[in-house]
N, CA, C and O atoms as a CHARMM CRD file, in Angstrom:
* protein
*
  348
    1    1 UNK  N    156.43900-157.18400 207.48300 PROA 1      0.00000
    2    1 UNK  CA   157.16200-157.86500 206.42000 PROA 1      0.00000
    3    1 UNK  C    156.26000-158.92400 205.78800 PROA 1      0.00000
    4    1 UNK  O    155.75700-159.80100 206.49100 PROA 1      0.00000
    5    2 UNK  N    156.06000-158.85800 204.54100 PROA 2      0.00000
    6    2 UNK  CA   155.24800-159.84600 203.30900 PROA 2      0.00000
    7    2 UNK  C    156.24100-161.45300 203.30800 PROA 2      0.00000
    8    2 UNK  O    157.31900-161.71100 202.77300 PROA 2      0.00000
    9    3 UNK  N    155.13700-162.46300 204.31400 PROA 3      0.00000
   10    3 UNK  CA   155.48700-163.90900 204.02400 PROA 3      0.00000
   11    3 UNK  C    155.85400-163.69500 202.18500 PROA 3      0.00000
   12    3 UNK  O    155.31400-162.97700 201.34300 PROA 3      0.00000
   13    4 UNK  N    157.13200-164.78400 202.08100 PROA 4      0.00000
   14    4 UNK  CA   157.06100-164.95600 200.94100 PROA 4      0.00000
   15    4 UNK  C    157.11700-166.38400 200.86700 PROA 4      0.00000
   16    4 UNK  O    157.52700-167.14000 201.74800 PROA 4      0.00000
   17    5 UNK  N    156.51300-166.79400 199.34100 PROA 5      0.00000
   18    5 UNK  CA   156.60700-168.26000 198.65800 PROA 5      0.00000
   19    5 UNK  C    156.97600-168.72400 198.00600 PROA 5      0.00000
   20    5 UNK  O    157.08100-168.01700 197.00300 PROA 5      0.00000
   21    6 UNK  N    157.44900-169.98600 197.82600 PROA 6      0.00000
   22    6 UNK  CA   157.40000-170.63300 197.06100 PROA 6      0.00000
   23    6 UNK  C    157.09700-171.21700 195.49900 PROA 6      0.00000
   24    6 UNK  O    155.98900-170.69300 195.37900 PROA 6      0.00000
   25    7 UNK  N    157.24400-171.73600 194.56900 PROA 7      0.00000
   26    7 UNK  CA   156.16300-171.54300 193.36700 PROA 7      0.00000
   27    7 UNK  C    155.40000-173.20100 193.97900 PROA 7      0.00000
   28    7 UNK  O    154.22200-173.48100 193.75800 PROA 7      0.00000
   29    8 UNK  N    156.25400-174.02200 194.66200 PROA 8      0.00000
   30    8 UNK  CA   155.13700-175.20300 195.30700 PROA 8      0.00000
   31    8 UNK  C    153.87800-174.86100 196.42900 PROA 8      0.00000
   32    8 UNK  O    152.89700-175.55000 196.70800 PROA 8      0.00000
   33    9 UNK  N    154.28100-173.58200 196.93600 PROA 9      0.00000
   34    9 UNK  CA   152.68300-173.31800 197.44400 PROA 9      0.00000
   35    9 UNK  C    152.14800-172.10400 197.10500 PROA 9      0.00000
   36    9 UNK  O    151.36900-171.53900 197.87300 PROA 9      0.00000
   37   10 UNK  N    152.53300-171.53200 195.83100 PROA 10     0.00000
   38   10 UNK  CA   151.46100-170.97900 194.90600 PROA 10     0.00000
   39   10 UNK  C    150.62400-172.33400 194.24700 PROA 10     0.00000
   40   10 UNK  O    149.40300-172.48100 194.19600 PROA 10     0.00000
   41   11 UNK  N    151.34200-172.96400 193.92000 PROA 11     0.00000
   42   11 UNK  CA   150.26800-173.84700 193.49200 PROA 11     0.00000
   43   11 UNK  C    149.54300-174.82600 194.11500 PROA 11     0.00000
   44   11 UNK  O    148.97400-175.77000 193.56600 PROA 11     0.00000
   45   12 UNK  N    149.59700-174.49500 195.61400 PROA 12     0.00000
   46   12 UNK  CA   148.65200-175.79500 196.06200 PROA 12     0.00000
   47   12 UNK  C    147.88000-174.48400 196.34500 PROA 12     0.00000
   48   12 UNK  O    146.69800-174.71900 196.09400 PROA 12     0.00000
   49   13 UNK  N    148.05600-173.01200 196.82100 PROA 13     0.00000
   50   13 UNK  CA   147.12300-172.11000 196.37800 PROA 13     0.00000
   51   13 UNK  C    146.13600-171.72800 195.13300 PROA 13     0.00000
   52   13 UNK  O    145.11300-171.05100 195.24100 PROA 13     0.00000
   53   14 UNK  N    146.58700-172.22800 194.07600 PROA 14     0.00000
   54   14 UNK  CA   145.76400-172.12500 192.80300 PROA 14     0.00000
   55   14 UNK  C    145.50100-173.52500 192.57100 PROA 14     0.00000
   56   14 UNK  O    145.37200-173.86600 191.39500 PROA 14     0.00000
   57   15 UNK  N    145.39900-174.38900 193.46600 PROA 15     0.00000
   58   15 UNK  CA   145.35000-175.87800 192.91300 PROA 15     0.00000
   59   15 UNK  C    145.56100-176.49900 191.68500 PROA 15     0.00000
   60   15 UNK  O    144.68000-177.17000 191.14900 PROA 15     0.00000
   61   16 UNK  N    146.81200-176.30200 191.13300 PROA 16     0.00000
   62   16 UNK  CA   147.13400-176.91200 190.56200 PROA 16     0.00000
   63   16 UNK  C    148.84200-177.68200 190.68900 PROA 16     0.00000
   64   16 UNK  O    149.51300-177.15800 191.57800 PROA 16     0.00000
   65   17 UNK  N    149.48700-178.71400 189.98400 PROA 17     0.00000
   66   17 UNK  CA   150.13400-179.27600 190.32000 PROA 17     0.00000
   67   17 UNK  C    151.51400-178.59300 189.99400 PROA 17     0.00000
   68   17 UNK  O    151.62000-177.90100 188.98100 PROA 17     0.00000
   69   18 UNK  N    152.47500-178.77100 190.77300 PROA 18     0.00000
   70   18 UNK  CA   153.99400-178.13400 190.57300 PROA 18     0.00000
   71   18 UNK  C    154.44100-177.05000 189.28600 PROA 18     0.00000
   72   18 UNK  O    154.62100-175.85400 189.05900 PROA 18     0.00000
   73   19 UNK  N    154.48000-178.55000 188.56200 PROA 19     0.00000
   74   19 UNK  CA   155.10400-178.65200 187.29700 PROA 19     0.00000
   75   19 UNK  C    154.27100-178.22500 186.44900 PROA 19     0.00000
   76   19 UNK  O    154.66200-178.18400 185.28200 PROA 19     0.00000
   77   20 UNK  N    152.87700-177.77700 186.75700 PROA 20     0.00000
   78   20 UNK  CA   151.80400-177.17100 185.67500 PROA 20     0.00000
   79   20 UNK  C    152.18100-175.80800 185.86100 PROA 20     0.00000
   80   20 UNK  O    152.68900-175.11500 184.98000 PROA 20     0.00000
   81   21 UNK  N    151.87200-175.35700 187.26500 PROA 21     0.00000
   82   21 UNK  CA   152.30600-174.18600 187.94300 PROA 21     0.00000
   83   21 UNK  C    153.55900-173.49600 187.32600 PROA 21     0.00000
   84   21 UNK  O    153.50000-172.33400 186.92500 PROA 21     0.00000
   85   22 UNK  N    154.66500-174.22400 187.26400 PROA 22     0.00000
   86   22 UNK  CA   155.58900-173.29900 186.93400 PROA 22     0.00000
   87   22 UNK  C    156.08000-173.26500 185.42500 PROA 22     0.00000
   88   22 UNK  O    157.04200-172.65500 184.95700 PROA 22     0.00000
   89   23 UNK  N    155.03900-174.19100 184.70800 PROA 23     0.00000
   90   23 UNK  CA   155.00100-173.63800 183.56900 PROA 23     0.00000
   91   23 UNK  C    153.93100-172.61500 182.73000 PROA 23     0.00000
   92   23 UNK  O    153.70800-172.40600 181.53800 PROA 23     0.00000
   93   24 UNK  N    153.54900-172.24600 183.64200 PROA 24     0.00000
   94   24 UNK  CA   152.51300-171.27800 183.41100 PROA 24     0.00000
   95   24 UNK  C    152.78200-170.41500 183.92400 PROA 24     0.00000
   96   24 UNK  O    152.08600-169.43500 183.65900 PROA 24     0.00000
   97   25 UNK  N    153.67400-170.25800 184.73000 PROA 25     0.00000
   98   25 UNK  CA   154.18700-169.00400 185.18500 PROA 25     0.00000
   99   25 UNK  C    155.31500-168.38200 184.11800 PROA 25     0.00000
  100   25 UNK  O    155.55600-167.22400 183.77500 PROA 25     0.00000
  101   26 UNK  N    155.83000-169.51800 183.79300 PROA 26     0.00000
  102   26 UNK  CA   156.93100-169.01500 182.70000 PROA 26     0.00000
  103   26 UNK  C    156.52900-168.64900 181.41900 PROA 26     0.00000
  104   26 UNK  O    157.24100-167.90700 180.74200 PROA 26     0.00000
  105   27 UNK  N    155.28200-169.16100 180.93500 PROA 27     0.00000
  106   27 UNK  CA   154.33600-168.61500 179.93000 PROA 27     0.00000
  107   27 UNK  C    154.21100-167.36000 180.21500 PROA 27     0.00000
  108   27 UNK  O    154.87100-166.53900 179.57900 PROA 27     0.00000
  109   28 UNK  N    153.19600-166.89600 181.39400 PROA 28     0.00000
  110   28 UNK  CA   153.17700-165.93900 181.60200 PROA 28     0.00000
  111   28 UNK  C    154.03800-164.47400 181.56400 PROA 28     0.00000
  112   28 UNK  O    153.78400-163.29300 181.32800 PROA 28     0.00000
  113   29 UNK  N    155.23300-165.30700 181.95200 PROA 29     0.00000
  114   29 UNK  CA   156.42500-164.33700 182.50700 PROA 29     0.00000
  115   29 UNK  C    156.94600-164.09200 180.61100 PROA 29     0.00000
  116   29 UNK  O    157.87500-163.29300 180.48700 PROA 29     0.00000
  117   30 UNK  N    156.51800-164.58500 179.54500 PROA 30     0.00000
  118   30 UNK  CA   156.77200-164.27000 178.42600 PROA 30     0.00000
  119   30 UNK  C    156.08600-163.54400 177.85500 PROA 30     0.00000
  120   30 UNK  O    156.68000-162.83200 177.04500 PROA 30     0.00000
  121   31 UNK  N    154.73100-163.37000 177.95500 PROA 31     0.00000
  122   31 UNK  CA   153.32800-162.43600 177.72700 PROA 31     0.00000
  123   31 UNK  C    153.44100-161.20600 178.34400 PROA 31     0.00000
  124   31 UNK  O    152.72300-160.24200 178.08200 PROA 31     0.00000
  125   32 UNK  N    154.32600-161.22300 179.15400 PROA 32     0.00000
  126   32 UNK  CA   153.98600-160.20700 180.55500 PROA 32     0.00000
  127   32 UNK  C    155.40800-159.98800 181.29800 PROA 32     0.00000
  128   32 UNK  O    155.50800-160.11500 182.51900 PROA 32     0.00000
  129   33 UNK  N    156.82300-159.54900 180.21500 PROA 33     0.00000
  130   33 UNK  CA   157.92500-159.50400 180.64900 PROA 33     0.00000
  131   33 UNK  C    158.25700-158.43800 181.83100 PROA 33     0.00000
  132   33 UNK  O    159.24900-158.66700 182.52200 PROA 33     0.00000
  133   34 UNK  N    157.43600-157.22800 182.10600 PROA 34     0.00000
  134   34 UNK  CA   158.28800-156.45000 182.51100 PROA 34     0.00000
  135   34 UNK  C    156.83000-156.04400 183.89600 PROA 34     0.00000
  136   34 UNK  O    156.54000-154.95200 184.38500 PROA 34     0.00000
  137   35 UNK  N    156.27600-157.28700 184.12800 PROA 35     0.00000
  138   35 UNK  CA   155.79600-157.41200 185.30800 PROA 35     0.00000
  139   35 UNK  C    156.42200-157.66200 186.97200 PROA 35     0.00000
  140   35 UNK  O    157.15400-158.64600 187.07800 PROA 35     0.00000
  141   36 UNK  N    156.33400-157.36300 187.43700 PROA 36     0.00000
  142   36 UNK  CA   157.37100-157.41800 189.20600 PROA 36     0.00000
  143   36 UNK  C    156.93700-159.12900 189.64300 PROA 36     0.00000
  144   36 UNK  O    157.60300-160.06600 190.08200 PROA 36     0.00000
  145   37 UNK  N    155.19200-158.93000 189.19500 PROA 37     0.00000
  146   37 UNK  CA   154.89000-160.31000 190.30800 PROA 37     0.00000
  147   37 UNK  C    155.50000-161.59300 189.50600 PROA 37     0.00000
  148   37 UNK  O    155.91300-162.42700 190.31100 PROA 37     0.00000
  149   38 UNK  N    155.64900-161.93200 188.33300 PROA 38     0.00000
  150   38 UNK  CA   156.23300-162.98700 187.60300 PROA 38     0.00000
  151   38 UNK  C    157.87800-162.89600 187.91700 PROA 38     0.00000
  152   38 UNK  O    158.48800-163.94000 187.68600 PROA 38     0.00000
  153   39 UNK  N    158.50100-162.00000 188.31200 PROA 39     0.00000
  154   39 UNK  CA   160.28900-161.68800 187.95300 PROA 39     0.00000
  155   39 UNK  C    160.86800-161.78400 189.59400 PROA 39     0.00000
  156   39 UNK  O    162.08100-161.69800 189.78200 PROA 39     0.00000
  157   40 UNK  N    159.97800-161.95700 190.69100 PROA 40     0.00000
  158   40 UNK  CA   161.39700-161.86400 192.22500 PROA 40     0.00000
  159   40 UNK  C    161.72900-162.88200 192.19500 PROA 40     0.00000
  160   40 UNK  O    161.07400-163.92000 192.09500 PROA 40     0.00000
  161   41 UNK  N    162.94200-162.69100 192.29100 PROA 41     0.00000
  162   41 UNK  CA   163.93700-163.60600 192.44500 PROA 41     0.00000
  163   41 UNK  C    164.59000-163.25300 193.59700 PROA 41     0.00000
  164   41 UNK  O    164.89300-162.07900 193.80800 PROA 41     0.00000
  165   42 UNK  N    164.94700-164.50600 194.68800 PROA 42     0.00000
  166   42 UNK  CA   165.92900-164.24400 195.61700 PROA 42     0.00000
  167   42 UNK  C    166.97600-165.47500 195.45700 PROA 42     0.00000
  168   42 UNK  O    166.69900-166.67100 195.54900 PROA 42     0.00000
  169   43 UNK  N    168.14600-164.94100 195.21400 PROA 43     0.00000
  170   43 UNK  CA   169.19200-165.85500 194.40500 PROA 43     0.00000
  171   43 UNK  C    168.93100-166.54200 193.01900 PROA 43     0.00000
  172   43 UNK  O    169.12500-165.89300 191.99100 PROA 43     0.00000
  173   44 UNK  N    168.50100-167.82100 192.96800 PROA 44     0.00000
  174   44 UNK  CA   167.50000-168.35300 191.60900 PROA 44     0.00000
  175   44 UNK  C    166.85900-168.74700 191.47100 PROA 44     0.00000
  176   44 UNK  O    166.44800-169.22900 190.41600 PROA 44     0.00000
  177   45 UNK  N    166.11200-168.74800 193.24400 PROA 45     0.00000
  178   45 UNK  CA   164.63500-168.86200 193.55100 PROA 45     0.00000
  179   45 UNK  C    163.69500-167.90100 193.06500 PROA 45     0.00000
  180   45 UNK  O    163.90700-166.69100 193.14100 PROA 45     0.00000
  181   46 UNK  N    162.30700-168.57000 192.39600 PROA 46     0.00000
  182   46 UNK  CA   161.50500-167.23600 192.20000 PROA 46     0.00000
  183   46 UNK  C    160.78100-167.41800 193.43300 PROA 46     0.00000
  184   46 UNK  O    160.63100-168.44500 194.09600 PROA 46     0.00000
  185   47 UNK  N    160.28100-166.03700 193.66200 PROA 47     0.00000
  186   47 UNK  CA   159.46200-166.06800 195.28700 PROA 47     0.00000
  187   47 UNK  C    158.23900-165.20300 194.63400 PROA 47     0.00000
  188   47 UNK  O    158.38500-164.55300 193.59900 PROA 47     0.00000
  189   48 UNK  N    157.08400-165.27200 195.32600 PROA 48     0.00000
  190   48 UNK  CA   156.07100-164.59400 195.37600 PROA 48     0.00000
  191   48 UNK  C    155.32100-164.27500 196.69600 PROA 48     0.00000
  192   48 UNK  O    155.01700-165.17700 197.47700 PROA 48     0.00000
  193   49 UNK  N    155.03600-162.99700 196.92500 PROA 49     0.00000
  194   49 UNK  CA   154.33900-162.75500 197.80700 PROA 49     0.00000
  195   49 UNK  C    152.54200-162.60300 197.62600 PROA 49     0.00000
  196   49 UNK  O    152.18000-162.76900 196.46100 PROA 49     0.00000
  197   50 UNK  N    151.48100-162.33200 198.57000 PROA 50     0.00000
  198   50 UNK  CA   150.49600-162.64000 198.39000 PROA 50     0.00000
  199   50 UNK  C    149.75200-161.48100 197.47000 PROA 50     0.00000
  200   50 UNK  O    148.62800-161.72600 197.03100 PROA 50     0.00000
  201   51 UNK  N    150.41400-160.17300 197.17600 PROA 51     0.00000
  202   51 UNK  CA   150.12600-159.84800 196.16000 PROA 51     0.00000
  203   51 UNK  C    150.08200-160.36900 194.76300 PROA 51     0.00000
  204   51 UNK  O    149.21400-160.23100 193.90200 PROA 51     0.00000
  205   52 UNK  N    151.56900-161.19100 194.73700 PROA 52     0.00000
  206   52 UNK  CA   151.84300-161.40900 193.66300 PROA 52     0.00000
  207   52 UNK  C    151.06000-162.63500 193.07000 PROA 52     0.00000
  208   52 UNK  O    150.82300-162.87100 191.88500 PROA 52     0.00000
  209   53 UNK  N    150.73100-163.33100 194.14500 PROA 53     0.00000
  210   53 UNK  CA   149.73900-164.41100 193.77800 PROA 53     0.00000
  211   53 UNK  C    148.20600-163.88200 193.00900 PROA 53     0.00000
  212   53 UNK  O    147.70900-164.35700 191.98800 PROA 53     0.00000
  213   54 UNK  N    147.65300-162.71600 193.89500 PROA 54     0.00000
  214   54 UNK  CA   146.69700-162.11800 193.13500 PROA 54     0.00000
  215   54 UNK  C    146.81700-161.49700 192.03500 PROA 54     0.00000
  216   54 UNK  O    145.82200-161.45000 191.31100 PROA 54     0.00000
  217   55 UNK  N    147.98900-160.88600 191.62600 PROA 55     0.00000
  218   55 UNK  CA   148.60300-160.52700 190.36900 PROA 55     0.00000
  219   55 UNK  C    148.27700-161.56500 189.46700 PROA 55     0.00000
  220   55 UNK  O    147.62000-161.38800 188.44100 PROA 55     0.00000
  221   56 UNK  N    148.79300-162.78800 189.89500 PROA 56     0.00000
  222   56 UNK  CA   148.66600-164.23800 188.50000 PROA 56     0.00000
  223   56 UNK  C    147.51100-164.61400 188.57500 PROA 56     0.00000
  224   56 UNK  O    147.14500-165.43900 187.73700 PROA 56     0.00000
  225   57 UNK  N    146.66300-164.19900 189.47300 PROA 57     0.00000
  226   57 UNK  CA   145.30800-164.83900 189.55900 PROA 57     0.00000
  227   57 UNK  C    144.06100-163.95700 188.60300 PROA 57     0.00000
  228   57 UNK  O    143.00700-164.31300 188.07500 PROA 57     0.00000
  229   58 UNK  N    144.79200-162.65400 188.70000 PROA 58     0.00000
  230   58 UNK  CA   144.38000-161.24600 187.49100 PROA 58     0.00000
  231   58 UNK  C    145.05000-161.57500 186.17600 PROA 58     0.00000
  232   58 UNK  O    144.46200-160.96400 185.28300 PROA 58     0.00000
  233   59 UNK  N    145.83500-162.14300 185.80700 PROA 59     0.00000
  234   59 UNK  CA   146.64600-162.57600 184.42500 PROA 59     0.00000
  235   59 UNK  C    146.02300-163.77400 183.75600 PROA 59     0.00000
  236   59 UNK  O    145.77000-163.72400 182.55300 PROA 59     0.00000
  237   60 UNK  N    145.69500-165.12900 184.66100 PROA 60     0.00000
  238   60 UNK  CA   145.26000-165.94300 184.37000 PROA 60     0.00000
  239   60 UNK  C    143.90200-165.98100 184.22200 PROA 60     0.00000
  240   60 UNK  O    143.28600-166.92100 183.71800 PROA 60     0.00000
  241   61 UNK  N    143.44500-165.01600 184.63600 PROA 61     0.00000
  242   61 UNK  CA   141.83700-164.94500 184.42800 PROA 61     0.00000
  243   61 UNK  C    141.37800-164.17200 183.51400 PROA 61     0.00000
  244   61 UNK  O    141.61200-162.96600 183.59400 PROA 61     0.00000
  245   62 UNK  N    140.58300-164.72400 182.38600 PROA 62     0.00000
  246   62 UNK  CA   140.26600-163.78000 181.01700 PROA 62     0.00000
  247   62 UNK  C    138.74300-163.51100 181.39600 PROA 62     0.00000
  248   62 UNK  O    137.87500-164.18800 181.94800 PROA 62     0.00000
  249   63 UNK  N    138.79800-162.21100 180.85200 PROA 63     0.00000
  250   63 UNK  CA   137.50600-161.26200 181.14100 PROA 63     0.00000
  251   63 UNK  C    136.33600-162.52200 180.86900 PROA 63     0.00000
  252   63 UNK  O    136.58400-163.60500 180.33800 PROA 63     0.00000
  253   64 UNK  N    134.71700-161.96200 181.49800 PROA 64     0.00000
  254   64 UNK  CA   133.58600-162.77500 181.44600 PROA 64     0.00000
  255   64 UNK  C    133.17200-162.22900 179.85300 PROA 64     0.00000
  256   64 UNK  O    132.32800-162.94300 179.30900 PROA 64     0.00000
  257   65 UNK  N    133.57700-161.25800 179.18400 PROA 65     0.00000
  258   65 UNK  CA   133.59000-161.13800 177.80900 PROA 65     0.00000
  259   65 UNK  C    133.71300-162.05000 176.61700 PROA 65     0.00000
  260   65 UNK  O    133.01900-162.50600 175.70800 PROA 65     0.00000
  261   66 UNK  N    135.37500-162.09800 177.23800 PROA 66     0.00000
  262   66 UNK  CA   135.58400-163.42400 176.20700 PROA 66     0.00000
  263   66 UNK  C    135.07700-164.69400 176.51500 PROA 66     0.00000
  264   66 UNK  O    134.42500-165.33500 175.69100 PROA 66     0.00000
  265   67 UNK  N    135.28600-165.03700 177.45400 PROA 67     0.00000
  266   67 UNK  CA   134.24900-166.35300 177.76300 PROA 67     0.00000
  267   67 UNK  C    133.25900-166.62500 177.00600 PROA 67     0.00000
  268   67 UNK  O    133.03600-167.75800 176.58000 PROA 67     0.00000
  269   68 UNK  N    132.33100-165.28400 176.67700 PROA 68     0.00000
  270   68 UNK  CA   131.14800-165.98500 176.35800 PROA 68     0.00000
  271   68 UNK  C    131.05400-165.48500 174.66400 PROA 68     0.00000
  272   68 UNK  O    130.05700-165.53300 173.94300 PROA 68     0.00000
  273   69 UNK  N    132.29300-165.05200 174.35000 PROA 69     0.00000
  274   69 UNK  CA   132.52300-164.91900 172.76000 PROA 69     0.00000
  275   69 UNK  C    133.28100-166.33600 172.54800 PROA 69     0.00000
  276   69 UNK  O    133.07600-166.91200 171.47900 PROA 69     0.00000
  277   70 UNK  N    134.17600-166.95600 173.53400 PROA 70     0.00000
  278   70 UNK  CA   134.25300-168.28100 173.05900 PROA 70     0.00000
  279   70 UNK  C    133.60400-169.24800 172.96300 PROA 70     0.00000
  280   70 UNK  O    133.84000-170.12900 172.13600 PROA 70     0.00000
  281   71 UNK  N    132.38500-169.27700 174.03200 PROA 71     0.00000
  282   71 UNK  CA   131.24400-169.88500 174.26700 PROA 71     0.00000
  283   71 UNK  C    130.60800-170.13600 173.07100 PROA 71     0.00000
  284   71 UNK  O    130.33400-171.20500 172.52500 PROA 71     0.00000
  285   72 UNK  N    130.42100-169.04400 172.75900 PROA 72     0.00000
  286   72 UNK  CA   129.47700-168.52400 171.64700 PROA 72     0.00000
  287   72 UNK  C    129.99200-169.39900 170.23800 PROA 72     0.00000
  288   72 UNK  O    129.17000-169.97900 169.52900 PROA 72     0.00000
  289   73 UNK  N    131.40500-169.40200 169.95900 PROA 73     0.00000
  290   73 UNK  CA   131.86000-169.60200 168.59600 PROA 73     0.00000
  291   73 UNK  C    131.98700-171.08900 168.93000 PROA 73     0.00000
  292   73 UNK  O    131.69200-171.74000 167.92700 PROA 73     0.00000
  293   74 UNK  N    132.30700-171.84800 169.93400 PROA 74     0.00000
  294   74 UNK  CA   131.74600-173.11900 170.00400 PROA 74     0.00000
  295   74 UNK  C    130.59600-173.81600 169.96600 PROA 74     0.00000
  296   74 UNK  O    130.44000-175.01700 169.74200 PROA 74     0.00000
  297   75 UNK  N    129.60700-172.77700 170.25800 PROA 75     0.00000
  298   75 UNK  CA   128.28700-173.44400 170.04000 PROA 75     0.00000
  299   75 UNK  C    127.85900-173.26600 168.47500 PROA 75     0.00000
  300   75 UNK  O    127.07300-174.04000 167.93000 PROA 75     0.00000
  301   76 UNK  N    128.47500-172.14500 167.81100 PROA 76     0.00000
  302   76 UNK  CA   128.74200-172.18300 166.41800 PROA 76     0.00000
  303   76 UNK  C    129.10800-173.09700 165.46300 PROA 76     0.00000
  304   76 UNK  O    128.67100-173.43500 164.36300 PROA 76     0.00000
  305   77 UNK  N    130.35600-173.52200 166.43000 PROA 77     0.00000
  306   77 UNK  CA   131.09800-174.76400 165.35100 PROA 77     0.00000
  307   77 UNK  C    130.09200-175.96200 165.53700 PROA 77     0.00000
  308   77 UNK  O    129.90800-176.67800 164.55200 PROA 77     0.00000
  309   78 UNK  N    129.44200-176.24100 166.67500 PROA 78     0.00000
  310   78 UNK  CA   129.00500-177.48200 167.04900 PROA 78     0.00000
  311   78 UNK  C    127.60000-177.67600 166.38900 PROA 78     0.00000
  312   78 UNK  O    127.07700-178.78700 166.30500 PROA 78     0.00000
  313   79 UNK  N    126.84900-176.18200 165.78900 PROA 79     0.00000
  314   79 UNK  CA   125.87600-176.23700 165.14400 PROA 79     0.00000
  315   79 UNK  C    125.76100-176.44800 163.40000 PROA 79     0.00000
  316   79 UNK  O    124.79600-176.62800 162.65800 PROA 79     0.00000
  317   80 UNK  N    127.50700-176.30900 163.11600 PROA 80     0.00000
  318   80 UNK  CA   127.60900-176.30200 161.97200 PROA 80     0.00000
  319   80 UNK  C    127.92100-177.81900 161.69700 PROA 80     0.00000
  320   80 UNK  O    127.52300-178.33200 160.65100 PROA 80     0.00000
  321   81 UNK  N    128.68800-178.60000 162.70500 PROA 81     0.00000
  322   81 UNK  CA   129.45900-179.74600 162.20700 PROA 81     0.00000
  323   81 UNK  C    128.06600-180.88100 161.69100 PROA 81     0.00000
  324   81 UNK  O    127.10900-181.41000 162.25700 PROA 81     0.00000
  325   82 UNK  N    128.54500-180.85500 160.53200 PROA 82     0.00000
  326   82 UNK  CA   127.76700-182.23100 160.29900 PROA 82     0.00000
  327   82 UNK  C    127.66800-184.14700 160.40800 PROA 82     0.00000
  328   82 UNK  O    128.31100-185.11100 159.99100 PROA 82     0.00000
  329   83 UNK  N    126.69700-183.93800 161.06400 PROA 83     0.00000
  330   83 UNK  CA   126.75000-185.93300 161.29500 PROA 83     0.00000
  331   83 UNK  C    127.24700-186.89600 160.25800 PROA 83     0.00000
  332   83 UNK  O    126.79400-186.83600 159.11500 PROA 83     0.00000
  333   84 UNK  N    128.19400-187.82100 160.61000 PROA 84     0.00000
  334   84 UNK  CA   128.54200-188.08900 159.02300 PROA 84     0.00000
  335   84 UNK  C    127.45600-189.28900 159.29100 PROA 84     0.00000
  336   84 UNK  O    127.03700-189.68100 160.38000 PROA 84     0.00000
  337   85 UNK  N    127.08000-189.82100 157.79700 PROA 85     0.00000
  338   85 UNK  CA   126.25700-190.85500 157.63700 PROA 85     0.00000
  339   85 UNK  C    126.96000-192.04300 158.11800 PROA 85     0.00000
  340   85 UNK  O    128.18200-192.18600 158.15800 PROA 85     0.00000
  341   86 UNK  N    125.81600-193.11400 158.57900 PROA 86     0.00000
  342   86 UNK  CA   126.38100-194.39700 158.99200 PROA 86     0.00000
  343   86 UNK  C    126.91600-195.58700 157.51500 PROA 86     0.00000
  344   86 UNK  O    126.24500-195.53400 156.48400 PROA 86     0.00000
  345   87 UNK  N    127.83200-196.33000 157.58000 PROA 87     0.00000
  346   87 UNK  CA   127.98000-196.52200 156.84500 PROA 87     0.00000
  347   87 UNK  C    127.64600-198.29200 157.01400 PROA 87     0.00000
  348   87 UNK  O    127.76100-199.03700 156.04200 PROA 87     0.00000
């Protein structure tokens, strides 16, 4: 039988704090409605098991692709912005 959790120790598992945690889960759970690991519920607890933690840990993590296309368009903007003169 799969320990189940909490959304307070999913997030001391993803280190981050409570109330960040479970709003990012509920983000999520809007991007990603008809996913299992965002939706158990036991009564009107949400629970997650340790799949499901790796599930959000696969959702929350954007490919090394984009990373470095965002990378990229920031070092863009930062080459374009101009110094304003001293006045």
């Amino acid at each position: 039988m799969n320990r189940l959790y909490e959304i307070k120790d999913v997030a001391v598992r993803l280190n981050r704090h409570p109330r960040t945690c479970r709003k990012d889960i509920k983000d999520l759970q809007s991007k990603f409605p008809n996913d299992p690991a965002l939706h158990t519920y036991i009564g009107k607890r949400l629970r997650f098991t340790n799949e499901h933690i790796e599930r959000i840990i696969e959702l929350c993590s954007s490919p090394k692709e984009e990373k470095n296309i965002l990378k990229g368009l920031f070092n863009y903007a930062q080459s374009r912005k101009k110094k304003r003169p001293k006045q």
